[in-house]
N, C-alpha and C positions, 0 to 999 in steps of 0.2 A: 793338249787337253784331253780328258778325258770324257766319253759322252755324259759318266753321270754329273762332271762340272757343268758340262752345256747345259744339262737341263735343267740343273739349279740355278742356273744365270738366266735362262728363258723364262723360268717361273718366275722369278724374282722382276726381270723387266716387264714381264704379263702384270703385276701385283702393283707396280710403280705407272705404269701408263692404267691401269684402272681405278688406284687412288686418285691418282691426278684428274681423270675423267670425274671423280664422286665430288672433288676438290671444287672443282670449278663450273659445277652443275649446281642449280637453287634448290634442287632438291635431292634427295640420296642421303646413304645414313651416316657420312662425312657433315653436311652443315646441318643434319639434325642432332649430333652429338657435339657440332659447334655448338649451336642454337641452344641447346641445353646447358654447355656449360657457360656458354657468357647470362647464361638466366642466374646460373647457380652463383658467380661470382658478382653480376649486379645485388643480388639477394645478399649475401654476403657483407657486401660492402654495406648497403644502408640498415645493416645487422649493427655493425661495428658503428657507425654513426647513432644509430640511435642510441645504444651502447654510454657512449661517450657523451653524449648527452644529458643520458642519466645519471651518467657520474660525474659531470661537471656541477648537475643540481644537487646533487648530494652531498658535493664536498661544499656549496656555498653551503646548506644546511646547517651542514655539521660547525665547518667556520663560524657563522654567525648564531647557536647554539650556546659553542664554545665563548664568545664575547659576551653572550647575555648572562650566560655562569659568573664570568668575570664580576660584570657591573653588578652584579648581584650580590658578589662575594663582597663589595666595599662597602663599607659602616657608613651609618650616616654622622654628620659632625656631632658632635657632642654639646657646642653650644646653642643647634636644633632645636634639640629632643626637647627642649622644656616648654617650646613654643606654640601656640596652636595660633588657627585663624580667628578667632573670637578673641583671644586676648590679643593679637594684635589691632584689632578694630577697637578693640573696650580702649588700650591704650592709645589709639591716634586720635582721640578728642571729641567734639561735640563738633565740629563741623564734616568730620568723615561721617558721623550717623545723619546729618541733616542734607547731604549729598548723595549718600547710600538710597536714604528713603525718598529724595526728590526725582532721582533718575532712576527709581522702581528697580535696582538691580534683579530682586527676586524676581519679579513680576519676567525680566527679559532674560534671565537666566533658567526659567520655566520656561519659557517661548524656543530658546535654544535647545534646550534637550528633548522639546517635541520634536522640534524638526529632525533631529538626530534620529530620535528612535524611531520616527517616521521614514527616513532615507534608509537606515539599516533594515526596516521588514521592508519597504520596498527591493531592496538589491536580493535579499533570500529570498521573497515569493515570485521572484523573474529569474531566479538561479543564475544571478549575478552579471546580467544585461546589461540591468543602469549603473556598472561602475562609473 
């Protein structure tokens, strides 16, 4: 061998037994450039999860967007259309109007849509606490 092999195999064992010495010390700039990159890959990672996340909400979005399209796009029947709530009541008789006005429907049907709009400002002025 020639001296200049020796003393690139000397350097090189100097390099390998001072790595190793940086390797297995808690401090030196071996476990601070570990320490750095297991930061950068924990980082990383819940990058990609949150990620995914957001696009798991998005595609529900869009899915159920897309369905609401749908049920939008179908007609209603046609032997419907002619129909309203008043002429169905005018037609069910004199004992629906004497039943209607004994058990005050308006009267409880007012009372329900206070509580209604009572519970919905409560849930906005608490920024949606009391769901």
């Amino acid at each position: 061998m020639n001296r200049k092999h020796l003393i690139i195999v000397g350097v090189a064992l100097l390099v390998l037994v001072v790595s190793t010495s940086w390797a297995f010390a808690d401090t030196g700039p071996v476990s601070a450039i570990t320490g750095w990159l297991a930061e950068q890959i924990k980082s990383l990672w819940a990058d990609f999860y949150d990620f995914m996340h957001d696009l798991l909400v998005d595609l529900v979005e869009v899915v159920l967007s897309m369905f609401k399209a749908i049920v939008y796009l179908i007609p209603a029947p046609s032997f419907l259309s002619d129909f309203t709530f008043c002429a169905l009541l005018g037609s069910a008789g004199p004992w629906t109007a004497f039943i209607v006005a004994q058990l005050r429907v308006a009267e409880a049907m007012a009372v329900l849509a206070t509580a209604l709009v009572f519970r919905l400002v409560r849930v906005f002025l608490t920024l949606f606490q009391w769901t």
